[in-house]
LOMARTOR-479734 format. One record per residue (C-alpha): x, y, z negated; chain; residue number from 1. Coordinates in steps of 0.25 Angstrom, whole numbers. Last residue first. Layout:
BEGIN
[node [X Y Z] "A" NUM]
...
***
This chain:
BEGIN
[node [69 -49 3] "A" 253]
[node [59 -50 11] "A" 252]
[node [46 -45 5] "A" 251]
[node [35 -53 -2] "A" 250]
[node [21 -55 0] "A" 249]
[node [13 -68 -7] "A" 248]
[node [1 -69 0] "A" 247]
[node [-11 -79 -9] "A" 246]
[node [-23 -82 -3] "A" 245]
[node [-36 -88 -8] "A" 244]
[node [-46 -95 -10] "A" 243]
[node [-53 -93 -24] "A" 242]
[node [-61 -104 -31] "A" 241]
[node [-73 -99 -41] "A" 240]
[node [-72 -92 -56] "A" 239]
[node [-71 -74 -49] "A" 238]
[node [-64 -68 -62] "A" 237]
[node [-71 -56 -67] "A" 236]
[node [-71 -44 -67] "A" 235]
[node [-83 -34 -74] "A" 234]
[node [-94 -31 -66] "A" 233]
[node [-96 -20 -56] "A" 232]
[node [-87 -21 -42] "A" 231]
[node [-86 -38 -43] "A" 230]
[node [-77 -45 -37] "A" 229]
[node [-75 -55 -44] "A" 228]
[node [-60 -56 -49] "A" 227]
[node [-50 -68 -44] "A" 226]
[node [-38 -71 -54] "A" 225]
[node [-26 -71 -48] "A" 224]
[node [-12 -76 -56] "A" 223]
[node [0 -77 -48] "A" 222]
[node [16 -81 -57] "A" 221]
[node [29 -80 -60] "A" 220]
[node [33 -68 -51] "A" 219]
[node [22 -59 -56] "A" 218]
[node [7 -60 -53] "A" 217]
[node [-7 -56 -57] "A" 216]
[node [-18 -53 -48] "A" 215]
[node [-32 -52 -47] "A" 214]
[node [-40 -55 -34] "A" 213]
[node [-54 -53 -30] "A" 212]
[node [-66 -59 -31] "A" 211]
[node [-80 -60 -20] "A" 210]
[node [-74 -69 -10] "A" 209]
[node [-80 -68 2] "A" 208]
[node [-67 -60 5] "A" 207]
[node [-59 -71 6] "A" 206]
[node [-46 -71 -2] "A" 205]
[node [-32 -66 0] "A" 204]
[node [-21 -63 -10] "A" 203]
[node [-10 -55 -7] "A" 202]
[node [3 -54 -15] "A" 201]
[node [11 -44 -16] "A" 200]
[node [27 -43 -20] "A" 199]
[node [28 -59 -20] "A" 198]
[node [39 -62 -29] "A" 197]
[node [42 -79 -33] "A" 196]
[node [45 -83 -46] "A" 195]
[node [38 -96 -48] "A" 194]
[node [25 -88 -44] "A" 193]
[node [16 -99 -51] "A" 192]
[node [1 -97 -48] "A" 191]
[node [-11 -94 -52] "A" 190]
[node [-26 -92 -47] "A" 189]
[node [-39 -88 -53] "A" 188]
[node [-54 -88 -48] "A" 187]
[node [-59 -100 -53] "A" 186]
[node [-47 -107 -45] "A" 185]
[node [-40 -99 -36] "A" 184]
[node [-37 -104 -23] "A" 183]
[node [-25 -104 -15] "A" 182]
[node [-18 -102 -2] "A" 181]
[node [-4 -96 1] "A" 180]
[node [1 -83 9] "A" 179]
[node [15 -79 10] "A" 178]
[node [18 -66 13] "A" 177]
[node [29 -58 20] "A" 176]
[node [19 -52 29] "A" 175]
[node [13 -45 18] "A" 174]
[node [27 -40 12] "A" 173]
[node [33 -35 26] "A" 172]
[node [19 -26 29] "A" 171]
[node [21 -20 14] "A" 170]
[node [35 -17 16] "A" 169]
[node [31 -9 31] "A" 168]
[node [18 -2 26] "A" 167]
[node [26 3 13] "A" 166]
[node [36 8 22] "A" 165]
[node [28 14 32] "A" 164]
[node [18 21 21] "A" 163]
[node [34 26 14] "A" 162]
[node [35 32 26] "A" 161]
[node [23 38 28] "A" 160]
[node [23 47 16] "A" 159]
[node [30 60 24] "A" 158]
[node [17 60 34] "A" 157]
[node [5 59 25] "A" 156]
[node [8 75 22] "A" 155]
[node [9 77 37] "A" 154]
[node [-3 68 40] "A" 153]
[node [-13 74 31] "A" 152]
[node [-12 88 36] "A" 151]
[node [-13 82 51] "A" 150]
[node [-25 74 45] "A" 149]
[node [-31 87 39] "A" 148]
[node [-28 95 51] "A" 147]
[node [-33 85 62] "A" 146]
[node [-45 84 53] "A" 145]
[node [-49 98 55] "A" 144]
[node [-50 108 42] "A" 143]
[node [-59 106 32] "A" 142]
[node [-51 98 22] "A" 141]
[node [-41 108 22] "A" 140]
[node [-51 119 18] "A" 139]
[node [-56 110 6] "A" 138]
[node [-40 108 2] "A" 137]
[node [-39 124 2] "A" 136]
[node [-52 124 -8] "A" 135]
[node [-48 115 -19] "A" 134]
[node [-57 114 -30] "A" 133]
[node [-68 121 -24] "A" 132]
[node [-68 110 -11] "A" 131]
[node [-68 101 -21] "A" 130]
[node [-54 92 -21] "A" 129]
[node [-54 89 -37] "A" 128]
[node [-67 79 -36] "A" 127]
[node [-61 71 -46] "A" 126]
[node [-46 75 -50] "A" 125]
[node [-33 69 -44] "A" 124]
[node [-37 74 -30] "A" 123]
[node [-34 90 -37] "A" 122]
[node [-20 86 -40] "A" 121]
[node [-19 81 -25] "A" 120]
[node [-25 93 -20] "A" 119]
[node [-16 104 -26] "A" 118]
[node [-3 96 -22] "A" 117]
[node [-8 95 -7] "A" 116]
[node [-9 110 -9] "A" 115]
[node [3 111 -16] "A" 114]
[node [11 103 -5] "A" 113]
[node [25 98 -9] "A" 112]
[node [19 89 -18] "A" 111]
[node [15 83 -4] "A" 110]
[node [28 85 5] "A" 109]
[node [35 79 -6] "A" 108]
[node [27 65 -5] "A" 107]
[node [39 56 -7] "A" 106]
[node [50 63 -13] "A" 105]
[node [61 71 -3] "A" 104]
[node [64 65 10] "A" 103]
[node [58 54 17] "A" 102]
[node [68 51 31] "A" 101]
[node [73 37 21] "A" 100]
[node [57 33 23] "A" 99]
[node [57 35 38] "A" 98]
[node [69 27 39] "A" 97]
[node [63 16 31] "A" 96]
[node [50 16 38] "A" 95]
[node [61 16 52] "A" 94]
[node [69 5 46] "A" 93]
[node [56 -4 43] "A" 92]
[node [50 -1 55] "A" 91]
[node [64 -7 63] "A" 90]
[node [65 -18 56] "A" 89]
[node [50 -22 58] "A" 88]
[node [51 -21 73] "A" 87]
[node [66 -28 72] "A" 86]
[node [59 -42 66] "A" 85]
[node [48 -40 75] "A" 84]
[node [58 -39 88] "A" 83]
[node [68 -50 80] "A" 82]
[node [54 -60 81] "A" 81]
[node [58 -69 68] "A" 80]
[node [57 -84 68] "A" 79]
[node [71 -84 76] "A" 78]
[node [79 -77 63] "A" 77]
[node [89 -69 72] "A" 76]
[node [85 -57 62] "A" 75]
[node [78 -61 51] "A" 74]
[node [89 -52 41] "A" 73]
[node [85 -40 45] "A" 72]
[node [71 -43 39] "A" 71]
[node [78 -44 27] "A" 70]
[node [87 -31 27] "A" 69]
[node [73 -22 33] "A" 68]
[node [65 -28 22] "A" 67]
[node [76 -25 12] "A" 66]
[node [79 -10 17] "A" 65]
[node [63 -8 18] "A" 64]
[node [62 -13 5] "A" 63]
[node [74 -1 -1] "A" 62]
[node [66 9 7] "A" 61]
[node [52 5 1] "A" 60]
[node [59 7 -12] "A" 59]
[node [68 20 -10] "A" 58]
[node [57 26 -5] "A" 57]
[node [45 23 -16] "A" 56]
[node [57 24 -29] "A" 55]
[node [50 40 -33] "A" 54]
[node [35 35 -31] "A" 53]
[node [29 44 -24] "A" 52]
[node [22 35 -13] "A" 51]
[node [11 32 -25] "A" 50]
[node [10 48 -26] "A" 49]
[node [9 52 -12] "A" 48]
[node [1 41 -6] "A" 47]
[node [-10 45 -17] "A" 46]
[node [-11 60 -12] "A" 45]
[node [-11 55 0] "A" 44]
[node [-24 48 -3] "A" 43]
[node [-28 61 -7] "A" 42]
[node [-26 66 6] "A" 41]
[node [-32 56 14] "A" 40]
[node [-44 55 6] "A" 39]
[node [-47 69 9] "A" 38]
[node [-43 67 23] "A" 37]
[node [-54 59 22] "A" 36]
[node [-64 67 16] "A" 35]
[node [-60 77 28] "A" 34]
[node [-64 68 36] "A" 33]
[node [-58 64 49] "A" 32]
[node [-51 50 44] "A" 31]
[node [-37 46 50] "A" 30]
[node [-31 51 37] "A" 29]
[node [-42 43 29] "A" 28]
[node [-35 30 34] "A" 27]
[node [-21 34 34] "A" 26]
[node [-24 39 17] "A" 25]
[node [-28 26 13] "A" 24]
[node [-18 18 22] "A" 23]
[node [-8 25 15] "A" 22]
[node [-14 24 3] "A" 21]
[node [-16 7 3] "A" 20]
[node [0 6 7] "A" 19]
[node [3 16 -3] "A" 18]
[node [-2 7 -14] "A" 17]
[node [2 -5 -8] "A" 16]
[node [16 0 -9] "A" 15]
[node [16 6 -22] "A" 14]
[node [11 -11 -26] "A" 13]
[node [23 -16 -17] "A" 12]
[node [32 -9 -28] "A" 11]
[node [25 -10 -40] "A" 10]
[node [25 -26 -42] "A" 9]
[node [16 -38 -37] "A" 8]
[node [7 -29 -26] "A" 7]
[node [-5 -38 -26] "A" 6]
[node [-13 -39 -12] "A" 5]
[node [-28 -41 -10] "A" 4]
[node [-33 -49 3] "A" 3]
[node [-49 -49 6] "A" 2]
[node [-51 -61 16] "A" 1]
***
């Protein structure tokens, strides 16, 4: 099964975004190339201006209150394991804790650093990290990995709150999904919302299935039209039966 998720408004969509560049820039930092450290780097350049946006805290904050307020509220409820329930408790006051110790604009210790400033004007441009271009980033790049990764780290380190955070809303939001089974006829799908919110909905298919989902949604209504996948030709819509499912994700209010 290939499964693709759709953010429905900007808030959730911020947070797949970081979600994706956080693991982005986790995977290359493990690497023990300097190309990868590269990667790495520029990635972080990425992390740094989605997770700048001036209302980021104070929102995750504000949903980690609500969750932590709902949740709360299980206790004593019979279907509910009170040692899972106080696990999750527990991580969400301490990623709000961490996020309440972050002083001073998200990403300060990068525009901080002219160097690190130096090389993210020059990333924007095509081929603008030659060696010739900048020669103090060439030496960096040739020092031992333990450096580089050490280096890496310590400027990663003041974002990771806000990657806790995001990991934790984002893990309560899948989990609190409903899944339900249809098929699209000739490749398109619709149905009546009746007013109900999902923030992302997930739709699953098999991957023998050479489309791919495209979707359009607001409270009233779902339209998904499958594409064929196909990486020259000009889209089109996939004319045969589509099985598939539908996840409606929400969080507790």
């Amino acid at each position: 099964m290939i499964s693709y998720e759709f953010p429905l408004n900007e808030k959730v969509r911020t947070w797949l975004r970081l979600e994706d560049l956080f693991a982005r820039m986790n995977y290359f930092l493990a690497g023990e190339l300097s190309v990868e450290h590269h990667v790495a780097l520029t990635t972080l350049f990425e992390i740094h201006e989605v997770a700048s946006r001036p209302d980021l805290k104070s929102e995750l904050l504000q949903e980690l209150e609500r969750q932590k307020r709902a949740l709360a509220s299980l206790h004593n409820n019979p279907a509910i394991s009170e040692q899972a329930l106080d696990s999750i408790l527990n991580v969400i006051e301490q990623a709000a804790a961490s996020l309440l110790s972050m002083t001073g604009k998200v990403g300060m210790i990068l525009r901080e650093n002219e160097w690190l400033m130096a090389i993210k004007q020059r990333a924007g441009m095509p081929g603008g990290t030659c060696q010739f271009d900048l020669p103090s980033y060439h030496y960096w790049q040739k020092q031992p990995t333990s450096v580089r990764r050490g280096n890496l780290k310590d400027w990663l380190s003041p974002l990771l709150p806000i990657s806790d955070s995001i990991n934790i809303l984002l893990n309560l939001l899948r989990e609190n999904g409903r899944k339900l089974s249809f098929t699209a006829h000739r490749g398109s799908f619709q149905q009546m919302q009746g007013g109900r919110a999902a923030l992302l909905l997930r739709v699953s298919l098999r991957s023998d299935l050479a489309c791919i989902p495209e979707l359009g949604a607001n409270k009233y209504a779902i339209n998904i039209r499958f594409i064929i996948a196909n990486y020259e030709a000009k889209s089109s819509l996939f004319e045969q039966d589509v099985p598939f499912d539908l996840t409606f994700c929400t969080l507790t209010s």
